[in-house]
C-alpha positions in Angstrom: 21.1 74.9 228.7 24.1 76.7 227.5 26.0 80.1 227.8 27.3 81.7 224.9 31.7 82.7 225.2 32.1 86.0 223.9 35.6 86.3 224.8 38.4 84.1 225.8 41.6 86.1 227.7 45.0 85.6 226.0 47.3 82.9 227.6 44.2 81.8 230.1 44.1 78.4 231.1 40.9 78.2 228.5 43.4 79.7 225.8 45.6 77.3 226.3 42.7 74.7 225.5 41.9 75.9 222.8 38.5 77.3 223.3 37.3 80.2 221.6 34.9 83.0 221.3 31.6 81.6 219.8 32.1 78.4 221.5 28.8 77.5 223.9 29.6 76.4 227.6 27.6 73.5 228.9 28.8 72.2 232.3 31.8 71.9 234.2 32.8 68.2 235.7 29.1 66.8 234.8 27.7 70.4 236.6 25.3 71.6 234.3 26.7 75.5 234.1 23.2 78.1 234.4 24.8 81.5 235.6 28.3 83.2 237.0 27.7 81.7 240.4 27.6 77.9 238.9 30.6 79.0 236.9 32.8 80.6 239.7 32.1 77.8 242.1 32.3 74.6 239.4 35.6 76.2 237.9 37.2 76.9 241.2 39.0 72.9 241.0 42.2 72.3 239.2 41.1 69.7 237.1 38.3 70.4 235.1 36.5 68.8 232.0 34.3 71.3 230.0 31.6 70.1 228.0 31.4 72.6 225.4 28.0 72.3 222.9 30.2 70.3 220.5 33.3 69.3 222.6 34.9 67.7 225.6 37.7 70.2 227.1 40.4 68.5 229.3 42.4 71.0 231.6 44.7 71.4 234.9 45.5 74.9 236.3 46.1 76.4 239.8 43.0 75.7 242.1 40.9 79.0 241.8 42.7 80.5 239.1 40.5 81.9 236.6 39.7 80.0 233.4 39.6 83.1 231.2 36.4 83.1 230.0 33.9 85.9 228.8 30.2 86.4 228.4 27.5 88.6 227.2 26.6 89.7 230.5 28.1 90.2 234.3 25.4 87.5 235.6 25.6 85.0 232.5 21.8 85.9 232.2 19.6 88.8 233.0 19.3 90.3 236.4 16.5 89.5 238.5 13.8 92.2 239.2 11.9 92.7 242.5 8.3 91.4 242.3 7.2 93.5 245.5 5.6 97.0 246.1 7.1 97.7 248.8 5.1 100.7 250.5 8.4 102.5 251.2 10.2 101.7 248.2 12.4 104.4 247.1 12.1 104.0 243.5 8.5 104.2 243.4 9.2 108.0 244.8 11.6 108.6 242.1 10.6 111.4 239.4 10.1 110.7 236.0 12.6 111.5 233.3 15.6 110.3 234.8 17.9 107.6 233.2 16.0 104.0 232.8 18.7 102.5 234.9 17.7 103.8 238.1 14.5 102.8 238.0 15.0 98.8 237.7 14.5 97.0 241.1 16.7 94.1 241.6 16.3 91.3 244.3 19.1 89.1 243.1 20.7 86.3 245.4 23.8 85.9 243.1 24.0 90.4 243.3 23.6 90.0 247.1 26.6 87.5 247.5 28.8 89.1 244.7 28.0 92.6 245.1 26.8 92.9 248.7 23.1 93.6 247.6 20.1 93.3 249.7 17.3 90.8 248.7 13.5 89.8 249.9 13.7 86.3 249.1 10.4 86.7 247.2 12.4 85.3 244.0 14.2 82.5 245.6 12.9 79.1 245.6 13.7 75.6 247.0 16.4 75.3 244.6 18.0 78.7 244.7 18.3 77.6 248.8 19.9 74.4 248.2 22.4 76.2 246.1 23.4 78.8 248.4 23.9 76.2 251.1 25.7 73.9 249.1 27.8 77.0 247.7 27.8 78.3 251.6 27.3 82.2 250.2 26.9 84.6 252.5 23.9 86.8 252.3 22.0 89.9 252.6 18.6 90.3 253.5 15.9 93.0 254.1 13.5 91.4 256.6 11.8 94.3 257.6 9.6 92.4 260.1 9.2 88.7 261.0 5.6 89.0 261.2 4.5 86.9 258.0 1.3 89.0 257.5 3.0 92.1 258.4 5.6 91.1 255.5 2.6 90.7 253.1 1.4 93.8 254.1 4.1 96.1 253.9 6.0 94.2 250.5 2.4 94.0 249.1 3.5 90.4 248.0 1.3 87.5 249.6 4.6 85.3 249.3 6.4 87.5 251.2 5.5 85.9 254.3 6.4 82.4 253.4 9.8 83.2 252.2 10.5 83.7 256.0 11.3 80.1 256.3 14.1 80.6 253.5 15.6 83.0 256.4 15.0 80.3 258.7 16.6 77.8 256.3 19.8 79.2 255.5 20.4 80.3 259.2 20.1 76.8 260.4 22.8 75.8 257.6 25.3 78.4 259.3 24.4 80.6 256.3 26.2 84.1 257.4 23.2 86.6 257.0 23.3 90.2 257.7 19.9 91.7 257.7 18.7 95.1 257.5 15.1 96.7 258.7 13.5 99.6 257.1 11.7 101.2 260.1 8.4 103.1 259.1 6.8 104.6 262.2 3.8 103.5 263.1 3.8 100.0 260.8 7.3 98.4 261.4 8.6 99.9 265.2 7.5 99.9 268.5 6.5 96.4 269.6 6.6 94.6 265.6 10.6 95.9 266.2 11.0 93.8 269.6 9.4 91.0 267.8 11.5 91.2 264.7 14.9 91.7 266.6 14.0 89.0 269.1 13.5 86.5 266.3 16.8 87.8 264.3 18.7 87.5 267.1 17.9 84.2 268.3 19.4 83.0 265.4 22.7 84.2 266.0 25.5 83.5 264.7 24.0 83.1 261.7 22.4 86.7 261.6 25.6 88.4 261.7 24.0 91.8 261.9 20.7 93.4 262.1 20.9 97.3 260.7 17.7 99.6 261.2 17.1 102.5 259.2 14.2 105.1 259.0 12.1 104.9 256.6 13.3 107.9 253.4 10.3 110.0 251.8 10.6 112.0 248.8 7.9 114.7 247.8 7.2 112.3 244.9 4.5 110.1 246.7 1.2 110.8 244.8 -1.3 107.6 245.0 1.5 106.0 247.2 0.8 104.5 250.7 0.6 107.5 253.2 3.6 107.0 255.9 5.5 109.4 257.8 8.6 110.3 259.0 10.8 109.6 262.7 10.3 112.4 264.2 13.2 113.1 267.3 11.3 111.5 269.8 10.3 108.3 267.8 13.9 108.4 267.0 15.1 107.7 270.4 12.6 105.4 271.2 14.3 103.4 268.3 17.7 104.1 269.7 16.4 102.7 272.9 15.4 99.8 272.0 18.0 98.7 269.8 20.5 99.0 272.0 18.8 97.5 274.4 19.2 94.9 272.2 22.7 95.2 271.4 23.7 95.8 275.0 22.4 92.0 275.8 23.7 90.7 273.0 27.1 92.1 273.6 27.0 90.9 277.1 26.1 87.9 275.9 28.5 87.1 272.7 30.8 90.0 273.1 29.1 91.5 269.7 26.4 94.0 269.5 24.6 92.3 266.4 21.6 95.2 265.9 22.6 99.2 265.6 20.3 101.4 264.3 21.9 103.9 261.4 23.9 106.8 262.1 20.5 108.6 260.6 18.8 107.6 263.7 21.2 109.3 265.8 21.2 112.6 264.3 17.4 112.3 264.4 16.9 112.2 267.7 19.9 114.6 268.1 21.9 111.7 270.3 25.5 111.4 270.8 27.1 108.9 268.2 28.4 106.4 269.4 32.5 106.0 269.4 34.1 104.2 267.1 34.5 101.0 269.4 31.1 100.2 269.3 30.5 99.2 266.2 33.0 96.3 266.5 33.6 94.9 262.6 31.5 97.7 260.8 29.9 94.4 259.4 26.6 97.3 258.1 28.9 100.5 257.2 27.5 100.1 253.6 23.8 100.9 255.2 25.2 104.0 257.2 25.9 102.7 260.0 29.0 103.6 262.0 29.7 105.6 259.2 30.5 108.8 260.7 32.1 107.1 263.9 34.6 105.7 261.4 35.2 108.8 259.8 35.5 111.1 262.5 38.2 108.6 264.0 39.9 108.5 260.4 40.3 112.3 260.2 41.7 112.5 263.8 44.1 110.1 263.2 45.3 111.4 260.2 45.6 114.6 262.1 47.8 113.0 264.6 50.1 111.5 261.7 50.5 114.3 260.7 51.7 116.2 264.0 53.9 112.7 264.7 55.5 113.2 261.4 56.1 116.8 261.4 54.0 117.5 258.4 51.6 120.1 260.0 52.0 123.6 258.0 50.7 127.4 258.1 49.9 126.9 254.1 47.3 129.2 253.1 44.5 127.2 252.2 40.5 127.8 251.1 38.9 125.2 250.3 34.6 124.6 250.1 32.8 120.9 251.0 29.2 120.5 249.8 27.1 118.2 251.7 23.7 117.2 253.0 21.7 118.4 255.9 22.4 115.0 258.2 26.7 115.0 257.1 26.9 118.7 257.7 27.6 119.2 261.7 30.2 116.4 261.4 32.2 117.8 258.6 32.1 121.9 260.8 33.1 119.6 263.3 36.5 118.1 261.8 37.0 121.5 260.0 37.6 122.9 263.2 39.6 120.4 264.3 42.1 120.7 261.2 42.5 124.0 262.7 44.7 123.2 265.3 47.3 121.8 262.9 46.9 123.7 260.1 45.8 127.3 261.0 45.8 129.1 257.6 43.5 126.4 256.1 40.1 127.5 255.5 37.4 124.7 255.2 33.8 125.9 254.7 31.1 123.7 254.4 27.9 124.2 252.8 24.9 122.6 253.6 22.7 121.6 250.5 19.5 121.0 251.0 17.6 118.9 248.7 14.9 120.2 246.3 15.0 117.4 243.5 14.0 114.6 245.4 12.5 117.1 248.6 13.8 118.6 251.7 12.8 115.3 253.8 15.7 113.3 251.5 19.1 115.0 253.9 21.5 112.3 253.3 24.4 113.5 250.9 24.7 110.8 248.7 21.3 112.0 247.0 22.1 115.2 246.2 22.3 116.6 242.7 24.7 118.8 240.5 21.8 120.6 240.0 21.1 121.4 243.7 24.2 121.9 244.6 25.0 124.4 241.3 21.8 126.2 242.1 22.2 126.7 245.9 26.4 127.7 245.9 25.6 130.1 242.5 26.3 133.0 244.8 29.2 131.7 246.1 31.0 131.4 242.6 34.1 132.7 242.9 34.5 132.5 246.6 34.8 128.9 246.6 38.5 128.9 247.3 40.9 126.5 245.4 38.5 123.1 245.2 34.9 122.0 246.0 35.0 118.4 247.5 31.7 116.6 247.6 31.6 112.8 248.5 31.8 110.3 245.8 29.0 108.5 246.6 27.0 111.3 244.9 27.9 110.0 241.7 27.2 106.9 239.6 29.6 104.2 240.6 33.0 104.3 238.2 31.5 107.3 236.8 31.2 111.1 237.3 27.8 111.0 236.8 24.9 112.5 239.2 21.5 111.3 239.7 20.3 113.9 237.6 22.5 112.8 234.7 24.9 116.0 235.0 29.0 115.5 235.4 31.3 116.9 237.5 32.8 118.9 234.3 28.9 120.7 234.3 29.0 121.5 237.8 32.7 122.4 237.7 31.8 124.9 234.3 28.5 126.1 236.2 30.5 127.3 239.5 34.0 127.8 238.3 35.8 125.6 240.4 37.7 122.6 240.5 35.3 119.4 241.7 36.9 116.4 243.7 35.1 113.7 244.2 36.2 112.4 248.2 35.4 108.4 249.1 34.0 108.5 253.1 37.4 108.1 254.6 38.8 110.4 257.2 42.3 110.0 255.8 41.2 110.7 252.0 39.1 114.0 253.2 41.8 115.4 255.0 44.2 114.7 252.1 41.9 116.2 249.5 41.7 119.9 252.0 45.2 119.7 251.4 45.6 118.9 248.5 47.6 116.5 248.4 
């Protein structure tokens, strides 16, 4: 096997060589090269020989130091796609119409260590597990149970059972895993959820973390498994036993290992937790100690700014968009700014969704469309910016899931659109503009 060079970066260790775009790259001192994880890990040394499809490269650089090289694609080959049906999968529940992109499932062990992606295992094989230990890559893995039928059952993949050992595998390697759970009442909770987090935590400190999050039903769901949603009380009984969980495993190993998402929490209409308890945020990406970590953000930037002297009576009106679940929180640290900054006028509006269905409340699924549509009457009253989190739009883009940009939605109300990352220091500077 070889891998095509597109590209070769000026003054590169590889420049210096003397190889060139066109050239085909075979293996790396005798390592037969397949994708970007053999490359990054074989060229790490700082001697290297390249085998090239017609030559033998000699080279020394700086250990890690990037050879330079370029190829067709990010992977070196094509993604891998998920070979499940999940019964909760979100992109079976996904209208038609929208851009092909979204609708490709990946489950790719080399995505899951280079780009924090979550994985079944259902594509790995023997192989794939010797090279993740050998390469010690940390991973990320939806188990969703640790019942091997229940696995089959709810991935509707009869291997998905027997990849279980893979988990098994890598954790006895001191593989660092962090796992997540997608809870669906009824199938996945209750007593299968003492089983699963039993098993998960026994094999700490491999499992680094265990994150549960409820299940997320659009209206799109025709011919699809029936399932339903947490309702407050089931919610709770989550919460309870999770930290049950976490409380042990805390007073155990001074670290909490399983959290439910923040989701959960406002579901059941609990208290979230401070910031404290969510130790090294190790499943912030899942929504998990998310607004913990910005509600501490904002109130320290607040304080920065009192220390520093920078508080002001600056007129100010300024308008957040946001989902059902993020909008108590954000009212919350709006009237907080208050007490620093009294002429500053935040107003948030709550957007519910209609594209994807009233049930979907988180805000990083919401829509230009939506959000045009709901604040139409508001146009002109908007004040000075609307802020909207960025993780409404297509990553390094300023595109939403319903293919509009932030120009159409800024043309369609009038008003300036700024995209705001979920940090408390970022949000406050963006209501102030600065």
């Amino acid at each position: 096997m070889s891998v095509k060079i597109i590209g070769v970066d000026k003054s590169s260790p590889a420049y210096k060589a003397g190889i060139k775009a066109g050239d085909y790259l075979v293996s790396i001192n005798n390592n037969l090269i397949h994708d970007v994880l053999d490359y990054r890990f074989y060229a790490s040394d700082e001697v290297l020989e390249i085998q090239l499809s017609d030559r033998t490269v000699k080279l020394k650089k700086n250990e890690y130091e990037d050879l330079g090289l370029n190829f067709e694609t990010y992977l070196m080959d094509c993604k891998q796609c998920c070979k499940n049906n999940c019964i909760f999968c979100f992109i079976n529940q996904m209208p038609k119409g929208m851009r092909s992109t979204l609708y490709f499932k990946d489950d790719d062990a080399r995505l899951s260590f280079l780009q924090g992606n979550y994985i079944t295992m259902t594509n790995l094989k023997d192989e794939d597990v010797d090279r993740i230990i050998k390469m010690k890559l940390p991973m990320n893995i939806s188990v969703h149970t640790t019942n091997p039928e229940l696995r089959v059952k709810m991935t509707s993949n009869p291997g998905a059972g027997k990849c279980l050992d893979y988990l098994y595998k890598m954790a006895a390697a001191g593989i660092e895993l962090n796992t997540q759970i997608v809870l669906c009442p009824g199938i996945n909770d209750g007593e299968e959820l003492r089983r699963t987090l039993t098993d998960l935590c026994m094999l700490y400190p491999a499992v680094k973390s265990v994150a549960c999050v409820p299940v997320g039903l659009t209206k799109y769901r025709e011919g699809l498994p029936r399932l339903k949603l947490f309702d407050e009380k089931g919610a709770a009984e989550v919460i309870d036993l999770i930290e049950s969980f976490g409380s042990m495993m805390f007073e155990k190993y001074g670290d909490r290992v399983a959290y439910a998402s923040d989701e959960f929490y406002l579901l059941a209409k609990r208290q979230m937790p401070d910031y404290d308890f969510y130790g090294d945020f190790d499943q912030y990406e899942n929504g998990v100690g998310m607004c913990a970590s910005l509600s501490k953000e904002f109130i320290d930037a607040l304080a920065d700014k009192r220390e520093y002297g920078e508080t002001d009576s600056k007129t100010r009106n300024v308008s957040i968009a946001t989902g059902v679940l993020a909008a108590p929180l954000l009212q919350t640290l709006s009237k907080l700014l208050k007490s620093e900054f009294p002429n500053t006028e935040v107003t948030v509006y709550t957007i519910k969704n209609e594209f994807f269905g009233e049930t979907i409340t988180v805000a990083g699924l919401l829509t230009a469309g939506d959000i045009a549509k709901q604040l139409a009457d508001f146009k002109g009253k908007l004040g000075s910016r609307l802020l909207i989190t960025e993780c409404m739009l297509k990553s390094d883009s300023d595109l939403f899931l319903d293919d509009k940009t932030i120009s159409d939605l800024e043309q369609s109300l009038g008003v300036t659109v700024v995209p705001v990352p979920n940090d408390g220091f970022a949000l406050l500077d963006a209501v102030l503009e600065e």
